[in-house]
C-alpha positions as CSV (number, residue, x, y, z in Angstrom):
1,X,6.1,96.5,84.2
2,X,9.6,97.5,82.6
3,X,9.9,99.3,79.9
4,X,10.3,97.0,76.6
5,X,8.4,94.2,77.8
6,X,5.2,94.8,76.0
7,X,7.7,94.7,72.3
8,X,9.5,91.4,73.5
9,X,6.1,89.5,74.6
10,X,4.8,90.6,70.4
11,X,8.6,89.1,69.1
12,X,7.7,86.3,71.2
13,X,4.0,85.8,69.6
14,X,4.9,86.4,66.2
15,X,8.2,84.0,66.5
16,X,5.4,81.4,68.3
17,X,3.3,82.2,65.3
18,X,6.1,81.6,63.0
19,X,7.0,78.3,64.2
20,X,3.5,77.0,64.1
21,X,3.7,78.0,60.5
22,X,6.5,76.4,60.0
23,X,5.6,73.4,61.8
24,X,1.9,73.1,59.7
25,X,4.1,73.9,56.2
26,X,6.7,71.0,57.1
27,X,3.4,68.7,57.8
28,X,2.2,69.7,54.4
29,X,5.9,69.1,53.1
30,X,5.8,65.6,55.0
31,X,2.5,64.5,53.8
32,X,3.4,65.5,49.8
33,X,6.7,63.6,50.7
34,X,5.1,60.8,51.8
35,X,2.4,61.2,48.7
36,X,5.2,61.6,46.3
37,X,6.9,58.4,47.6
38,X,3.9,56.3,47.3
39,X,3.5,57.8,43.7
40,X,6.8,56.8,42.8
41,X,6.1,53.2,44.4
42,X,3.5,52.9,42.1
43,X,5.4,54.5,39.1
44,X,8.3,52.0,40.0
45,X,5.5,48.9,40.0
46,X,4.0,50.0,37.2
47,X,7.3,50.4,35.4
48,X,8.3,47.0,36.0
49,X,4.8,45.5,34.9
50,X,5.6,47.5,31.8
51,X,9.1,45.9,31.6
52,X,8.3,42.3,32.6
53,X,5.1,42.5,29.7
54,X,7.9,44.2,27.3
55,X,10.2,41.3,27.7
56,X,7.6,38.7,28.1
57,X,6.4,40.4,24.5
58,X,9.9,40.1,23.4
59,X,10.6,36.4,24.5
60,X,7.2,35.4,22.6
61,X,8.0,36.8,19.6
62,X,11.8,35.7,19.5
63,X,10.1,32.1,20.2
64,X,7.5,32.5,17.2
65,X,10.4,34.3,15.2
66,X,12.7,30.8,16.0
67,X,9.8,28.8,15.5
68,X,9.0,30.5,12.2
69,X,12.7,29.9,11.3
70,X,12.6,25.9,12.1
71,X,9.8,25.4,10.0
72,X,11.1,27.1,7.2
73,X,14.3,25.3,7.5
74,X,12.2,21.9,7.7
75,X,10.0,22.2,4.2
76,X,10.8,20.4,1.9
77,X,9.9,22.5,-0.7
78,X,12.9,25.2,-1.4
79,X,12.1,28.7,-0.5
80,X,13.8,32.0,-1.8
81,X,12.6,35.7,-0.4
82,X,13.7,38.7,-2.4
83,X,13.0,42.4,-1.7
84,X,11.4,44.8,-4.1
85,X,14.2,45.5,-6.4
86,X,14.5,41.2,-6.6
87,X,17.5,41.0,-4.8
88,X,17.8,37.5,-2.4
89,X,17.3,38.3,1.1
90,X,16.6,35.1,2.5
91,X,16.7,31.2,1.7
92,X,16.0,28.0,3.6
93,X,18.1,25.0,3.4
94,X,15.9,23.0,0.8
95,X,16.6,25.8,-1.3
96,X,20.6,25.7,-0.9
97,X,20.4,21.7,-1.7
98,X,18.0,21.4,-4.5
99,X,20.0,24.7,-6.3
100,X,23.5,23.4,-5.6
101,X,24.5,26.8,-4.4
102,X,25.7,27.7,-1.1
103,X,23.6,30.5,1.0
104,X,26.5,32.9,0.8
105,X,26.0,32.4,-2.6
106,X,22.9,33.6,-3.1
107,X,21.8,35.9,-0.5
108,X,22.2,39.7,-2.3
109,X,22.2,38.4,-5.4
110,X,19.5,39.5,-7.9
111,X,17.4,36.8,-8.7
112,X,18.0,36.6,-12.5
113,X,21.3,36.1,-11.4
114,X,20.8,33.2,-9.3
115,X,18.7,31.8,-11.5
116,X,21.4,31.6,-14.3
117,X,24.3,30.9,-12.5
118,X,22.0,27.9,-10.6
119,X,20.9,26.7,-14.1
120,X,17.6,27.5,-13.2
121,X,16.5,29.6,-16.1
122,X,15.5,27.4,-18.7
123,X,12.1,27.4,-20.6
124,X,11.2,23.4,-20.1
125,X,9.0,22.1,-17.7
126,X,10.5,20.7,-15.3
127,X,13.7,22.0,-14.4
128,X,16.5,19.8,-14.4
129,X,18.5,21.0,-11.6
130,X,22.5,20.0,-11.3
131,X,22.1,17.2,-9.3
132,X,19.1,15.7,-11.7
133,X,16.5,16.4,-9.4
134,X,13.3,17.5,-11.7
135,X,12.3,20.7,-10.4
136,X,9.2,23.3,-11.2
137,X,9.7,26.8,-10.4
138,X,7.1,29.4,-8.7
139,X,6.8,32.8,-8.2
140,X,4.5,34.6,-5.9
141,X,4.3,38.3,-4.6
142,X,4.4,38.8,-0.6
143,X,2.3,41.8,0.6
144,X,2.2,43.4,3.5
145,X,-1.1,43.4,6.0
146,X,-1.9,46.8,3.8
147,X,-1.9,44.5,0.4
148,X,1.6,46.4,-0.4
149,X,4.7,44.1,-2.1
150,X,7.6,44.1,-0.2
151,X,8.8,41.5,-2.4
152,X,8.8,38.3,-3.7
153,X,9.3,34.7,-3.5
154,X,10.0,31.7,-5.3
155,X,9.0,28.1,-4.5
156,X,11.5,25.2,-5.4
157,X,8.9,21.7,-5.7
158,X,11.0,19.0,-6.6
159,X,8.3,16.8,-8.5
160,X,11.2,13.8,-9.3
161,X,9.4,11.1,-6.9
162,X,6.1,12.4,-8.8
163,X,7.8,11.8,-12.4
164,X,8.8,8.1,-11.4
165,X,5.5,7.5,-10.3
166,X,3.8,8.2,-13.6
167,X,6.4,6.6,-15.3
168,X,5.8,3.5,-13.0
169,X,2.2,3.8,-13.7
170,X,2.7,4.2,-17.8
171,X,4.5,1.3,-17.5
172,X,2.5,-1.1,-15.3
173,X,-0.3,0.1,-18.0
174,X,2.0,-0.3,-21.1
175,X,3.2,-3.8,-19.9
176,X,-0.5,-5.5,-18.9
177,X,-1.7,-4.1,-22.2
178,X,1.7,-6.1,-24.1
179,X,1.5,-9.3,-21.8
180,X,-2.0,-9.9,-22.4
181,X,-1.2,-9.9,-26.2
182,X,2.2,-11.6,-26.0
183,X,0.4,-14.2,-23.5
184,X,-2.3,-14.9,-26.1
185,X,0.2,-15.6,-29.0
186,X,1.9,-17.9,-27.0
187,X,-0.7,-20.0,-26.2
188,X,-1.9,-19.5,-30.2
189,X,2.0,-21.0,-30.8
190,X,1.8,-23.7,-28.3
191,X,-0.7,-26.0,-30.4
192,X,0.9,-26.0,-33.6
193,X,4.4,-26.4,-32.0
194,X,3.1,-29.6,-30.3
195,X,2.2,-30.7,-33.5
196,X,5.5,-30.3,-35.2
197,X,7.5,-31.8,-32.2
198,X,4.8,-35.0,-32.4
199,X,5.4,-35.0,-36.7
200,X,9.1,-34.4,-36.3
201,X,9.4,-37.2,-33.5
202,X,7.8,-39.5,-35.8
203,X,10.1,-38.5,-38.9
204,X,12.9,-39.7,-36.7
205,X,11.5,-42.7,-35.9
206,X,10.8,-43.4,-39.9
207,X,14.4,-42.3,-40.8
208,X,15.9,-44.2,-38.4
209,X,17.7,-46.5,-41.6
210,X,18.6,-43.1,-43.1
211,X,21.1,-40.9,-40.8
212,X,21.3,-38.1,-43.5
213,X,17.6,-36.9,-43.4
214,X,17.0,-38.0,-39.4
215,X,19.2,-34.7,-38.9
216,X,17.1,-32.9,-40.3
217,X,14.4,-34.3,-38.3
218,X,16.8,-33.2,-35.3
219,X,17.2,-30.0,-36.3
220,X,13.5,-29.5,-36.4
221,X,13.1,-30.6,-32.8
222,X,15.8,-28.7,-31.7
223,X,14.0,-25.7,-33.3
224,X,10.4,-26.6,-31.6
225,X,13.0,-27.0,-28.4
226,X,14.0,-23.3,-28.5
227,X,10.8,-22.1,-29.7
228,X,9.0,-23.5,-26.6
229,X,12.1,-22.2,-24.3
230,X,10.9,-18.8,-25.5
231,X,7.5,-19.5,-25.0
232,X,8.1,-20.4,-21.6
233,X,10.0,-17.2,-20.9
234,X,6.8,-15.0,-22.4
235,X,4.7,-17.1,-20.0
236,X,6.5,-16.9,-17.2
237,X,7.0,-12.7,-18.0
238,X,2.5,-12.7,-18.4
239,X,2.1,-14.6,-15.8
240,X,5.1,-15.5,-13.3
241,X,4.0,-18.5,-10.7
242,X,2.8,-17.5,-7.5
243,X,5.7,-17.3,-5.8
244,X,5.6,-19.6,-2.6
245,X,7.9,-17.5,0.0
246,X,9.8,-18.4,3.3
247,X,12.8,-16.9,5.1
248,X,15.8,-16.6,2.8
249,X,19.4,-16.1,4.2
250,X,20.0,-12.5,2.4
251,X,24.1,-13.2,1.8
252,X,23.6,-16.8,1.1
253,X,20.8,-15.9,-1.5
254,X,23.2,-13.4,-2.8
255,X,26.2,-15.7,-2.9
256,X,23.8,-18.3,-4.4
257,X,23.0,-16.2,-7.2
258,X,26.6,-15.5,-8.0
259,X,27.9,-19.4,-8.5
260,X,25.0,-19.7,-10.4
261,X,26.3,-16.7,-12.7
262,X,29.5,-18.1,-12.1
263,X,30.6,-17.9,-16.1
264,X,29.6,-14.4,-16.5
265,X,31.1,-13.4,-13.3
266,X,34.4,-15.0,-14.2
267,X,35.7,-12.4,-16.9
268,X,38.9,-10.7,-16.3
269,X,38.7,-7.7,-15.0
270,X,35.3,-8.0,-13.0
271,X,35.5,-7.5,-9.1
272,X,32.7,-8.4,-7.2
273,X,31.9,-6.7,-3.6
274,X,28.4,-8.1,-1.4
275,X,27.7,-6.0,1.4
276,X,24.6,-7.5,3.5
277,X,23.2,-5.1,6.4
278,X,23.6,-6.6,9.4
279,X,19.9,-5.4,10.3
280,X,18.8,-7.5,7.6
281,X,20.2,-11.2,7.6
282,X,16.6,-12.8,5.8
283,X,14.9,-11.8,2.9
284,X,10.8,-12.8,2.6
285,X,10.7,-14.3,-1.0
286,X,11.0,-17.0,-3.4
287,X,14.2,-18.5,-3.3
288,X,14.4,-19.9,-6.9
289,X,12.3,-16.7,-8.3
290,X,14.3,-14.5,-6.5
291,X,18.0,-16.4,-7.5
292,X,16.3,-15.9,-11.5
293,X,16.3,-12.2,-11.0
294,X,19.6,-11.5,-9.5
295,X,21.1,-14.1,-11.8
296,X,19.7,-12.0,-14.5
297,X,20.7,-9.1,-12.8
298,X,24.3,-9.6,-12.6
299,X,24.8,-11.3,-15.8
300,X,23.1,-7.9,-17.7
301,X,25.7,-6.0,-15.6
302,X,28.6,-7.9,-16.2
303,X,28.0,-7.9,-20.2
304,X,28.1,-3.7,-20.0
305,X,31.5,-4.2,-18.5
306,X,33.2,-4.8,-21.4
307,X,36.6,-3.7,-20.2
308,X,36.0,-5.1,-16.8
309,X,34.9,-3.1,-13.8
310,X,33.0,-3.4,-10.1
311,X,29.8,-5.5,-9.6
312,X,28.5,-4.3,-6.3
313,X,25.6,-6.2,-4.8
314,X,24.3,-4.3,-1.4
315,X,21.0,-5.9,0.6
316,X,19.8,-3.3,3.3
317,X,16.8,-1.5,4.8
318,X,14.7,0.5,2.8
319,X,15.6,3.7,5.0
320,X,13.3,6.0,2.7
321,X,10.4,3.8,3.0
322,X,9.6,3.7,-1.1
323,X,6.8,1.3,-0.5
324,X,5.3,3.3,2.6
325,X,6.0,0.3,4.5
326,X,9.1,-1.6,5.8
327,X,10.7,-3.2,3.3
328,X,14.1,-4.5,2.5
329,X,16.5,-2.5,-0.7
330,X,18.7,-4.8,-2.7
331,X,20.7,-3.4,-5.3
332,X,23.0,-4.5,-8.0
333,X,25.5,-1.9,-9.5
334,X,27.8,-1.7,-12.3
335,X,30.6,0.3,-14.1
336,X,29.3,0.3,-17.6
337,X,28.7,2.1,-19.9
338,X,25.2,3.5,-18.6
339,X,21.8,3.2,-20.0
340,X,21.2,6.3,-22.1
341,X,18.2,8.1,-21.1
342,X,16.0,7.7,-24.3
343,X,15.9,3.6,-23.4
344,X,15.5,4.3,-19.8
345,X,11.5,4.3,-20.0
346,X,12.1,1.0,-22.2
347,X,14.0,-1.4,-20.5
348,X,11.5,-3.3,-19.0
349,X,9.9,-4.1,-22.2
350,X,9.6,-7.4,-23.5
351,X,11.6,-8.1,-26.9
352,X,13.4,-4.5,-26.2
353,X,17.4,-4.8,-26.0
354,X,20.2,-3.1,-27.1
355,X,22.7,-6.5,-27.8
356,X,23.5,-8.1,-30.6
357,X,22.2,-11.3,-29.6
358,X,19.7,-12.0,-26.9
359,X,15.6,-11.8,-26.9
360,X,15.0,-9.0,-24.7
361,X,13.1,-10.8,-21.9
362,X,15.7,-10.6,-19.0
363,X,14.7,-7.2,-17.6
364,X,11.0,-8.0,-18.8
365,X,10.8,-11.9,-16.5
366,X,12.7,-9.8,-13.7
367,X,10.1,-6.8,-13.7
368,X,7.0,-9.8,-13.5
369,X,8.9,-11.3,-10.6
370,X,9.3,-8.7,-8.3
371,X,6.1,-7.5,-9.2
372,X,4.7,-11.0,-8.4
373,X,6.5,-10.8,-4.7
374,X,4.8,-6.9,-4.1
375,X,7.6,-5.6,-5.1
376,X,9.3,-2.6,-6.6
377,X,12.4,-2.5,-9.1
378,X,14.0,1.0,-10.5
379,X,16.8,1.8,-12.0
380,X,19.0,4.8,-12.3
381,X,21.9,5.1,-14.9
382,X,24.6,7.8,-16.0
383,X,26.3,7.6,-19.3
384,X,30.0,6.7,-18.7
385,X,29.4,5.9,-15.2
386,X,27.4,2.9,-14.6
387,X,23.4,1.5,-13.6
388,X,22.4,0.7,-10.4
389,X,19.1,-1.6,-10.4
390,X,16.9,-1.1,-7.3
391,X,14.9,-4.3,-6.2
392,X,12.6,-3.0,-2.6
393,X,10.7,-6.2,-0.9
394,X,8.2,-5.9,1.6
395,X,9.8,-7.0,5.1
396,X,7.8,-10.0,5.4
397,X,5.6,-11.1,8.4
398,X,7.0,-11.1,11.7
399,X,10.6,-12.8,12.5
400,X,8.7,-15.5,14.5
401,X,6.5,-16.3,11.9
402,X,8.6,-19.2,10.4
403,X,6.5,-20.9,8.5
404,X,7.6,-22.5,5.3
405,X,5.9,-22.1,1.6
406,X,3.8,-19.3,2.2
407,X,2.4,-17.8,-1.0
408,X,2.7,-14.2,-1.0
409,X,-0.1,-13.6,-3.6
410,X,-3.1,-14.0,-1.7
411,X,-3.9,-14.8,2.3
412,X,-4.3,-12.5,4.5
413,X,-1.1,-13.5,6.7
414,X,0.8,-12.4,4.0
415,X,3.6,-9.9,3.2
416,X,2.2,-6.4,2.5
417,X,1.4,-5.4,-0.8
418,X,3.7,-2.9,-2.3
419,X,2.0,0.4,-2.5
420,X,3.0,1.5,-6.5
């Protein structure tokens, strides 16, 4: 054997040994490789679970946040969110109409502030706010889930449609109780009135061969005349006749009513403007009961327009639905003087009137008539501008109903009775 072969065959085993080394710790190296990858797969799916449930998270509570939003932007009732120091973070729209102030205008303002500058910070009950809406005010703390404030708010209730109900009820209640008592005097003056018209119809026959006292016999019967008129008017305001109703044209109705007013209409100065909804070309009523109460109703306007002015007559749908069903809106506007609000709650009241001449049954026969048709009249006036008179009708039974002369006071085929 040469010399140096036994050194070179132990290099040869220890590089051999050395590669096998290296060969088993670039296994190991492959295997954590491969370990590590899979444990980054799953990292990466994980992550992306985690991402997809983050955004999911976030979509759900953007949607419940918009949601939130939409319904606090659909009350109603007017909503106003301070922080703790009662500065105005937040408001809804409700809030921005029934205050009359913009949002700009209120958000970081204290709330005393607002309040003031809104008008809001009298001590009555209600609130009249700005645009006359009657208004009660509430405040409330908001806590937290740990029962900590973190504020504030205050509620906005606009209670006007409440008021007028009330006031519609007081004076349903007020008028029943003063047309069962007006009705019974009538009758009580009926008899003896018969009596003088038969005692004064005789005296003229007896004076006949004196002229100078037979007027006075006339001027008794004239008397009994007029006092029976009135009579008639009290009756007809306790009790109006069942009115008998069929399918009215609305604009010939309305045009109708103004010949009939003709003289009153006639005064310089006084323009007169009918607008008829095309969605509404028949009213459901009386024709002769209804033609009383508009003739009544333009000639009380046209007397406030002393120095002439704009009778407006408008027939339409009842788009806010006053009686809770479908029903038909006539109005009848002037430029007057206005009705000043301590006779508002009065007008309706038999013998009540602000003229010089005139018995105060006008408003009083008009109120029993629409009440007699189911019916709802209201009225809202502002001193110096003018009254508008609100008459809303049911709509009647079905367009192809055409039946003449129904009575509207009883049958069950009948228009709807007005709810209030």
């Amino acid at each position: 054997m040469p010399a140096g072969s036994l050194p070179a065959a132990g290099e040869r085993e220890l590089l051999q040994d050395a590669f096998r080394s290296f060969d088993v710790a670039a296994a190991t190296l492959q295997e954590s490789y491969r370990a590590l990858l899979l444990r980054l797969e799953r990292l990466d799916l994980e992550l992306a679970e985690s991402n997809e449930a983050l955004r999911r998270n976030l979509r759900e509570n953007e949607e419940m946040r918009n949601h939130l939003s939409a319904i606090l932007e659909s009350l109603a009732t007017g909503v106003i969110v301070t922080d703790q120091q009662g500065v105005i973070t937040r408001c809804n729209r409700a809030a921005e109409r029934l205050s009359g102030m913009a949002q700009a205008d209120m958000l970081g303002q204290p709330l005393a502030t607002f309040l003031r500058q809104a008008g809001l910070d009298g001590n009555e009950y209600p609130v009249t706010a700005r645009s006359g809406a009657l208004l009660t005010i509430t405040r409330t703390p908001m806590m937290n889930q740990e029962g900590v404030s973190t504020g504030s708010l205050l509620l906005l209730q606009d209670i006007t449609a409440v008021r007028r109900l009330e006031e519609r009820l007081q004076r349903r209640d007020r008028l029943a109780a003063m047309g069962e008592m007006v009705g019974r005097i009538a009758h009580e003056l009926r008899n003896p009135l018969g009596s003088v018209e038969l005692f004064a119809s005789m005296l003229r026959r007896e004076l006949k061969a004196t002229p100078d006292l037979q007027v006075y016999a006339e001027h008794i019967s004239s008397a009994v005349h007029a006092m029976n008129r009135l009579l008639s008017n009290l009756l007809l305001y306790t009790k109006p006749n069942c009115p008998r109703a069929s399918w009215q044209g609305s604009e010939s109705l309305v045009r109708e009513a103004l010949t009939l007013a003709a003289h009153g209409t006639a005064r310089a100065g006084v323009v007169t403007q009918v607008s008829v909804d095309p969605r509404t070309p028949r009213l459901w009523c009386d024709a002769l009961q209804m033609k009383q109460v508009l003739v009544n109703l333009i000639l009380n306007a046209v007397q406030v327009m002393r120095y002439g002015g704009t009778l407006r007559i408008r027939v339409g749908l009842d788009e806010e639905r006053i009686l809770g069903i479908p029903g038909v809106r006539v109005t009848v506007s002037d430029t007057g003087d206005g009705i000043p609000p301590e006779h508002r709650s009065r007008i309706f009241d038999p013998f009540f009137t602000t003229k010089d001449e005139g018995t105060g049954l006008g408003l009083a026969i008009v109120h029993a008539i629409v009440e007699a048709h189911r019916g709802r009249i209201d009225v809202e006036s502002t001193v110096g501008c003018g009254t508008t008179f609100t008459i809303v009708l049911p709509m009647g039974p079905s367009a192809d109903d055409s039946s003449p002369g129904r009575s509207v006071c009883k049958g069950r085929g009948d228009a709807p009775r007005a709810s209030g």
